[in-house]
Legacy VTK file of the C-alpha trace (Angstrom):
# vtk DataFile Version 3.0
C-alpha trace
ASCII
DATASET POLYDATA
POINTS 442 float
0.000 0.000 0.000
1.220 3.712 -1.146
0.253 6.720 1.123
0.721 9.876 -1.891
0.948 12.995 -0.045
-0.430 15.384 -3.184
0.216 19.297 -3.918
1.895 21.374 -1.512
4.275 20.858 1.624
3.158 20.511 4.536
4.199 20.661 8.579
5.016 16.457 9.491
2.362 17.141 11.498
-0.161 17.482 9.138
1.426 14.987 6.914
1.218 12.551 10.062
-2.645 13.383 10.152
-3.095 13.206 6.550
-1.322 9.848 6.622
-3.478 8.390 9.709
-6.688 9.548 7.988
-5.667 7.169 4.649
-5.034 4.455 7.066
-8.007 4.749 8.980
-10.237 5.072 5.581
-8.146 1.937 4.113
-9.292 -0.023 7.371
-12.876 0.913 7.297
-13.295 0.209 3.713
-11.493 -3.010 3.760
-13.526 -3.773 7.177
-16.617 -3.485 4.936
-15.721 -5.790 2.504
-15.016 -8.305 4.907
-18.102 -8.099 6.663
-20.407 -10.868 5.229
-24.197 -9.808 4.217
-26.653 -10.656 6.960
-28.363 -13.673 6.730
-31.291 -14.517 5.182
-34.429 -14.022 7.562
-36.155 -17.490 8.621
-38.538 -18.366 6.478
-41.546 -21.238 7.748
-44.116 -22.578 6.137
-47.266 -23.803 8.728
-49.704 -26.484 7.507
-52.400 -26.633 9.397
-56.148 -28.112 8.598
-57.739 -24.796 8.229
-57.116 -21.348 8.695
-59.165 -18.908 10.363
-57.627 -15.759 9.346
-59.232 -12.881 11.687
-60.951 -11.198 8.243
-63.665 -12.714 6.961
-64.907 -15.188 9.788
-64.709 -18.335 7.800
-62.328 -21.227 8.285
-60.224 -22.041 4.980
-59.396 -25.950 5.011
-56.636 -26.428 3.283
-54.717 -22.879 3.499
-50.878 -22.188 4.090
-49.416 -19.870 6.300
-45.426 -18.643 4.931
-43.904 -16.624 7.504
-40.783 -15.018 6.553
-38.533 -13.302 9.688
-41.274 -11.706 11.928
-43.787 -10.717 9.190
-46.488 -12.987 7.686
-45.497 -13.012 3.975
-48.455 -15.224 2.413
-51.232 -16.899 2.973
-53.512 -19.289 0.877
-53.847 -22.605 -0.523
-50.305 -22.729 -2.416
-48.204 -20.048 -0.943
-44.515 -19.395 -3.017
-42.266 -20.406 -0.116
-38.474 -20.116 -0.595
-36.069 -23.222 -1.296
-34.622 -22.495 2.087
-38.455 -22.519 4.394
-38.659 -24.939 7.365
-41.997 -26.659 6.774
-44.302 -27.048 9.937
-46.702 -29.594 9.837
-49.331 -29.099 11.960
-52.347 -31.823 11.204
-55.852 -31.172 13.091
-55.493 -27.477 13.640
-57.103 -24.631 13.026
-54.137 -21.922 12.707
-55.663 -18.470 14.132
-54.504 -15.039 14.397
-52.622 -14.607 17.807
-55.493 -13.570 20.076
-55.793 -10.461 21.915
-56.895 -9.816 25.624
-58.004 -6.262 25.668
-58.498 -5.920 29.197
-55.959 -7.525 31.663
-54.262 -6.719 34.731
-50.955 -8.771 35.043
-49.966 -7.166 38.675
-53.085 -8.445 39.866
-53.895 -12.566 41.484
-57.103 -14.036 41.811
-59.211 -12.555 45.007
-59.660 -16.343 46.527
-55.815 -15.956 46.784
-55.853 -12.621 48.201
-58.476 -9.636 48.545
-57.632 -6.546 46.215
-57.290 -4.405 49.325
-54.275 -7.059 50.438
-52.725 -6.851 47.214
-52.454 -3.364 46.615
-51.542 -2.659 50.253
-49.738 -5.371 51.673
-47.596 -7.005 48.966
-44.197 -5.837 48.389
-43.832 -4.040 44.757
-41.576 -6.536 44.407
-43.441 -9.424 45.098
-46.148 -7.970 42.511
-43.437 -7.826 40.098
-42.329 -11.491 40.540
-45.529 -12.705 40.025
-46.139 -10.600 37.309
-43.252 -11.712 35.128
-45.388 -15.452 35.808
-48.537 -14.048 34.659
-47.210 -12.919 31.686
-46.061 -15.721 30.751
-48.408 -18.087 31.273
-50.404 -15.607 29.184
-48.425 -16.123 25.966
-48.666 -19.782 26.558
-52.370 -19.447 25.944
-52.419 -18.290 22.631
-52.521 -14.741 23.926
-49.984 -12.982 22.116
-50.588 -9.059 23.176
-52.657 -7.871 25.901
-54.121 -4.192 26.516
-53.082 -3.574 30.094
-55.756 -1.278 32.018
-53.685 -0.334 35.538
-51.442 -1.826 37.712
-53.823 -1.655 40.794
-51.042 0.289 42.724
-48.492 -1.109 41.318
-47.153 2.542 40.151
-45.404 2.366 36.829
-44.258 -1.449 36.638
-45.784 -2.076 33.734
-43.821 -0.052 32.084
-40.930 -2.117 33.555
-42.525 -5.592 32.310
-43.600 -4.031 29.128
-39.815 -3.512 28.674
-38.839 -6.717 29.995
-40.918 -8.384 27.298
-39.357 -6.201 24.755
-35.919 -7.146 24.924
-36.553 -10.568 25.440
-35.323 -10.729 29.058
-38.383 -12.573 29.419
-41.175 -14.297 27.962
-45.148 -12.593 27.366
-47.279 -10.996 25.482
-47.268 -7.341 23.386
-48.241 -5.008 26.036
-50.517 -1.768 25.902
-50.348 -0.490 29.350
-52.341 2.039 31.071
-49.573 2.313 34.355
-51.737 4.067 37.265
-54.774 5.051 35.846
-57.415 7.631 36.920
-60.001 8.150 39.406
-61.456 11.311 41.219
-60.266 12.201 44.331
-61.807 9.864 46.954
-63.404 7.458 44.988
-61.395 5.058 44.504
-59.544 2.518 47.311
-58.609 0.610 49.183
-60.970 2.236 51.742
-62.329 1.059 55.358
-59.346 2.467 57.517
-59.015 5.557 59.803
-59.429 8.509 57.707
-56.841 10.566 59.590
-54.317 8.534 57.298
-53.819 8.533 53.359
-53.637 5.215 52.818
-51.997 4.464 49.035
-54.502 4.329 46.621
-55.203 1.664 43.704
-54.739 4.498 40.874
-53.865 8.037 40.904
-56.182 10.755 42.319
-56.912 13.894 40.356
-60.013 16.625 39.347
-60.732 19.413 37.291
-57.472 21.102 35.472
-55.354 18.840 37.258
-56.642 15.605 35.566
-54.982 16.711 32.195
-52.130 17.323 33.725
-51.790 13.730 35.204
-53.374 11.788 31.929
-50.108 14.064 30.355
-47.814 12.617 33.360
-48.867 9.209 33.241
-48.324 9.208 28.982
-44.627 10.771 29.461
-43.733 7.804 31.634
-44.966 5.508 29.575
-48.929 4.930 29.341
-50.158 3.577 25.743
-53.472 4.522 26.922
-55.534 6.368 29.187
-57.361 4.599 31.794
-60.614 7.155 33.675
-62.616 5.745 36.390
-66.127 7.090 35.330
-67.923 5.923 38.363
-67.010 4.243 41.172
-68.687 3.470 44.910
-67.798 6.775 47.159
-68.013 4.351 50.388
-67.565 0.554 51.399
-70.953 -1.395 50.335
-72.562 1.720 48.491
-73.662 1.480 44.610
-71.296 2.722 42.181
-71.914 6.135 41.287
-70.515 8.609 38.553
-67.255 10.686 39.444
-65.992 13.346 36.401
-67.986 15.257 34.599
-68.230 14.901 31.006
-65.768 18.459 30.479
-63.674 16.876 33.272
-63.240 13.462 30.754
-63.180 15.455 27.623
-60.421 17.733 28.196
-58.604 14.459 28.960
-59.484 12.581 25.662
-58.582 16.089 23.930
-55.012 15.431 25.262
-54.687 11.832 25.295
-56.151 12.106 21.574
-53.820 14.645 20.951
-51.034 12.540 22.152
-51.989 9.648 19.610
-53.426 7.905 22.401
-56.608 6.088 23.324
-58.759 6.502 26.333
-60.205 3.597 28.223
-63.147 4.379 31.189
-64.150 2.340 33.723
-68.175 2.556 33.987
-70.890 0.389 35.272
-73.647 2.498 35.947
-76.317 4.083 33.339
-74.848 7.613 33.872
-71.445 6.977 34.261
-71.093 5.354 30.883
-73.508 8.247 29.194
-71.089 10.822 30.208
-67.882 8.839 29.030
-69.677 8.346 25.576
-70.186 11.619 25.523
-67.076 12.989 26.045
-65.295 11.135 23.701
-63.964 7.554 25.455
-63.271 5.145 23.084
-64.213 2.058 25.082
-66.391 1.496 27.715
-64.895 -1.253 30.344
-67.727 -3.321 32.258
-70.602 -1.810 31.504
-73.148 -3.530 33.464
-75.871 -0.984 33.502
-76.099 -0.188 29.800
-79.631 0.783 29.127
-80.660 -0.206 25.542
-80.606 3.643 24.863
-76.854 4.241 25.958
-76.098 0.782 23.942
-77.405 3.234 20.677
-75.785 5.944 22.081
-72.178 4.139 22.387
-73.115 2.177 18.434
-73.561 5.871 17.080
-70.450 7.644 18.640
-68.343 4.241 17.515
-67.315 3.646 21.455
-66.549 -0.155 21.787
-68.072 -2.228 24.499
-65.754 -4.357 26.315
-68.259 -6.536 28.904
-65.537 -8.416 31.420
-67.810 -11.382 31.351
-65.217 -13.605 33.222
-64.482 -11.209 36.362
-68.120 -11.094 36.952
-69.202 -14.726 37.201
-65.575 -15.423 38.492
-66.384 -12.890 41.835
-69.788 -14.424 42.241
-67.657 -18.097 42.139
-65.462 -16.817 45.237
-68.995 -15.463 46.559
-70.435 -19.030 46.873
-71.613 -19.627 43.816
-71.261 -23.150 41.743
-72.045 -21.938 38.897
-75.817 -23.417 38.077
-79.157 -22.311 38.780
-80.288 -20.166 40.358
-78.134 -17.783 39.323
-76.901 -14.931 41.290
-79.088 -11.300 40.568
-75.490 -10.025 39.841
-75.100 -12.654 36.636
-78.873 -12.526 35.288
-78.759 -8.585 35.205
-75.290 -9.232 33.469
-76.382 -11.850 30.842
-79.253 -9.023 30.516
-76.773 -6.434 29.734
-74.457 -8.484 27.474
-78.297 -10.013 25.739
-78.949 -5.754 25.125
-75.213 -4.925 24.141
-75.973 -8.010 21.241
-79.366 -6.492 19.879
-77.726 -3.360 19.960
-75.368 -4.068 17.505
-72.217 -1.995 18.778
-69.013 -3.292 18.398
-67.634 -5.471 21.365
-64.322 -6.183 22.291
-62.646 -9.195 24.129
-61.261 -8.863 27.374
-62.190 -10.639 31.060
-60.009 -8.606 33.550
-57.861 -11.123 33.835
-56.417 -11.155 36.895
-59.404 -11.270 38.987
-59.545 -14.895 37.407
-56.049 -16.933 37.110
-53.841 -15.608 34.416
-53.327 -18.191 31.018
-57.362 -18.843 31.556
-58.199 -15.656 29.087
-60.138 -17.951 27.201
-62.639 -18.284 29.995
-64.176 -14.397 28.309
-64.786 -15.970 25.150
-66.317 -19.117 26.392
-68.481 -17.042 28.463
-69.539 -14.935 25.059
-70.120 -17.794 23.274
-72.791 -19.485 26.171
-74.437 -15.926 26.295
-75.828 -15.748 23.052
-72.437 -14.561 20.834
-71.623 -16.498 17.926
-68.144 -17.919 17.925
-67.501 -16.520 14.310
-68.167 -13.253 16.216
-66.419 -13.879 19.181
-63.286 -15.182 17.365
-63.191 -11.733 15.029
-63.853 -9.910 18.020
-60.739 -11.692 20.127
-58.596 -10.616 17.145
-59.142 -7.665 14.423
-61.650 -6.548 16.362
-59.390 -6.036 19.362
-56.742 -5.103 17.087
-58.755 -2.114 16.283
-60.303 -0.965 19.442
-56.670 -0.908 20.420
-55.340 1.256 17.846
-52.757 -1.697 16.399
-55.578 -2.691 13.362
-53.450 -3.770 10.392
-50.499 -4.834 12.510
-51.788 -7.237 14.272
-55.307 -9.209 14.625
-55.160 -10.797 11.113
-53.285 -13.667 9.236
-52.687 -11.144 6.292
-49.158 -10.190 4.308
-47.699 -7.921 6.196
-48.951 -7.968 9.429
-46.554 -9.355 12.325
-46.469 -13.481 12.810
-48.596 -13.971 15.779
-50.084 -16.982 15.452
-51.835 -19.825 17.315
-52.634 -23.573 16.435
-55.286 -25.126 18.256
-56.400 -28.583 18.110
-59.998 -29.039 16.164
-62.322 -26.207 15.042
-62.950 -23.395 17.533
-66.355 -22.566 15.128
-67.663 -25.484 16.481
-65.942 -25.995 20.146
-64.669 -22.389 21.651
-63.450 -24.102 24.476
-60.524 -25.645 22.246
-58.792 -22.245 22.790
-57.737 -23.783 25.899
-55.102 -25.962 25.108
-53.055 -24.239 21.939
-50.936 -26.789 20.283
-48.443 -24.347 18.658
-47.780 -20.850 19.832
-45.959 -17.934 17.650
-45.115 -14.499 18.203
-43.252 -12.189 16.022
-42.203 -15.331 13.657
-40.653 -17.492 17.247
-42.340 -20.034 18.100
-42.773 -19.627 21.470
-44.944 -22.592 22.608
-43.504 -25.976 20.192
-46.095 -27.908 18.785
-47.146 -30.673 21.645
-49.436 -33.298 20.679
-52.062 -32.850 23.480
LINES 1 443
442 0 1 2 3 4 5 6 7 8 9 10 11 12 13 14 15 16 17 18 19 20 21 22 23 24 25 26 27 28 29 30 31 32 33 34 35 36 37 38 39 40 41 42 43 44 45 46 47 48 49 50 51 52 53 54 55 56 57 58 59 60 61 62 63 64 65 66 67 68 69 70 71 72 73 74 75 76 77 78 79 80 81 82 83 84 85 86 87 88 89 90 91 92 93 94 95 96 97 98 99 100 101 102 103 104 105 106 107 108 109 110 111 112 113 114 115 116 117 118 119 120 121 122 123 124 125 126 127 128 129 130 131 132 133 134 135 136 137 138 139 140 141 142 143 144 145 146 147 148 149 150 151 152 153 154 155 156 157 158 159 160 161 162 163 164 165 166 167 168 169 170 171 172 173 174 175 176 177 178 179 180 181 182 183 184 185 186 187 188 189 190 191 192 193 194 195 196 197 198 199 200 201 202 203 204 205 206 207 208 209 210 211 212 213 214 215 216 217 218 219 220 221 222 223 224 225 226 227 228 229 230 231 232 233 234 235 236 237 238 239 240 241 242 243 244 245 246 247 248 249 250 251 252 253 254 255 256 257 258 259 260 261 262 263 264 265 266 267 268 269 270 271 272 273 274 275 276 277 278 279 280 281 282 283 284 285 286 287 288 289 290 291 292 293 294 295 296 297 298 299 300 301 302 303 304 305 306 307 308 309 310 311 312 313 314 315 316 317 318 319 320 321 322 323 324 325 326 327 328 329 330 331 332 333 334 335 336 337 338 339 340 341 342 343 344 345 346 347 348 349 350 351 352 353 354 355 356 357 358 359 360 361 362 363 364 365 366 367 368 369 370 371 372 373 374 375 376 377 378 379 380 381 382 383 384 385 386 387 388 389 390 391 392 393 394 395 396 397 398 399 400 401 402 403 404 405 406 407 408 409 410 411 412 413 414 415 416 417 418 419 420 421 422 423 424 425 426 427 428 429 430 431 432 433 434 435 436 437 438 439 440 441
């Protein structure tokens, strides 16, 4: 190699410098050509039975799934898979979209294991964290591959923490949407029943007037995907629930979350509560359970989404006593009332139990619950996946077994049309193009 010092004398200095600058450039560019091309992204090719693809409702026997890195590339009877694709057979399944919980709470444990008040107050944040990093897991190994996360009870901002842990592969769970504290007027929330001369921590963050816009704005710098509002909630111990904000207080908060690119979630059981979050602009409505047939219209015209939480309700009544026949609870015939309304009604309903009042890796339990209420499973499958993709603001990412969207994926043994509760036991689980559950023959 020649180092040619061209045109005019110079110091040694800045011949040294001229002459360390070739060398360096020589390196880098011979660096470059030794550095081999990346390889080739994994391509797989899944055969199941049938493919229910999250679109168009109907299962497609015979249909191919190519999945090429962590993208879904093609999808149909013959896809054009590459010379080098690992072919996965996968015989008796019905290949879905990976399914979505919409309305989760991984830092909380069944109540028959511990009340909420004992969770949020006595547990150690890192206790809740532990068992956390379980829940999540055991989440993805149900075929739930991203989960809308709506507070962490108290928990402060560990989601955010988990949500990260996920991310980087530290370890294993689902996509996560979290909420972090959420909101609630001052007072209104809990735990509650202790002397009032102390401030005992709450379950979500406290805030009114000006000052809620200022927290939604807090909570979405430190992380929230999406705004959480309690829009009722019982003032005292054994009282109904009753409506907090006012519908300016909520809609200068979905003006900023909005404005912010993101959603806004409300908590509302009661007739008025969920009029006013309607009204000022929420874009789903979380329980629910007093939904006159009016505010269903109301909530179909304005385009909120109704997500019902089947599964917490009949799962509190369970630790309550209940066996689960006849005669029912008034709690779950004024429910299946609701849900029966919410159906006629024809707004759009989303899929999510509040898991975590119920074990964690059961979030199938919402959709078998839909399904024995009067939903069709064509419906409650869509809904579970780009319907929930949608009312989460990640439509045409994921939800769908369509080019282009990300490989989440599950295999389940038989036809879910015909048997919802085969959503149980997935035989093959994949997110972003790993298969993170092998295929298992049960």
């Amino acid at each position: 190699m020649k180092l040619i010092l061209i045109n005019a004398p110079r110091s040694s200095g800045a011949m040294l410098a001229a002459a360390l600058m070739g060398l360096s450039l020589f390196a880098s560019s011979q660096g470059a050509a030794d550095t081999p091309p990346p390889p080739a992204p994994q391509a797989i090719l899944l055969q199941p039975a049938a493919v229910f693809d999250g679109v168009d409702g109907v299962v497609h026997k015979g249909w191919k799934v190519l999945v090429i890195g962590d993208h879904i590339a093609e999808v149909g009877p013959n896809p054009a898979a590459p010379a080098n694709a690992t072919t996965l057979e996968l015989p008796g399944t019905t290949l879905l979209p990976g399914l979505i919980d919409a309305h989760v709470h991984l830092f909380l444990h069944p109540y028959d294991e511990a009340s909420w008040n004992d969770q949020v107050l006595k547990e150690p944040l890192a206790l809740r964290t532990a068992r956390a990093t379980v829940a999540a897991r055991a989440t993805l190994m149900a075929g739930f591959t991203t989960v809308r996360d709506l507070g962490t009870e108290g928990a402060g901002y560990a989601d955010v923490g988990l949500k990260a842990a996920i991310n980087q592969g530290i370890i294993p769970g689902p996509r996560m949407v979290v909420a972090t504290r959420a909101l609630v007027a001052t007072g209104a929330y809990g735990p509650k029943g202790f002397d009032p001369g102390f401030d005992v921590p709450q379950g979500a963050e406290e805030a009114d007037g000006p000052a809620l816009v200022a927290a939604a704005r807090r909570q979405i710098g430190r992380g929230a995907d999406v705004v959480k509002l309690y829009a009722d909630y019982r003032w005292g111990a054994g009282e109904d629930s009753r409506p907090t904000f006012s519908i300016e207080e909520m809609r200068a908060v979905v003006d900023a979350a909005h404005a912010a690119g993101r959603l806004v979630a409300a908590h509302a059981s009661t007739d008025e509560g969920i009029r006013r979050a309607v009204l000022a602009g929420v874009d789903t409505i979380e329980h629910g359970n007093e939904a006159s047939a009016a505010t269903f219209a109301l909530m179909k015209a304005h385009g909120t989404v109704y997500c019902p939480t089947l599964a917490a309700s009949d799962a509190i009544e369970r630790y309550r006593g209940w066996s689960g026949g006849l005669p029912e609870p008034a709690s779950i015939v004024a429910k299946r009332a609701s849900f029966a309304a919410a159906l006629r009604s024809g707004v759009s309903i989303c899929v999510g139990g509040d898991t975590g009042v119920f074990v964690h890796g059961r979030n199938a339990r919402e959709l078998e619950l839909m399904v024995a209420w009067g939903m069709a499973p064509r419906e409650a499958l869509l809904a579970a996946t780009s319907g929930n993709a949608r009312a989460i603001g990640m439509s045409g990412k994921i939800g769908a077994i369509k080019p282009g969207q990300l490989a989440d994926l599950v295999a389940v043994r038989g036809d879910p049309l015909h048997d919802i509760t085969v959503l149980y036991a997935p035989a093959m689980v994949m997110k972003n193009g790993d298969i993170v559950r092998p295929v298992t023959d049960r």
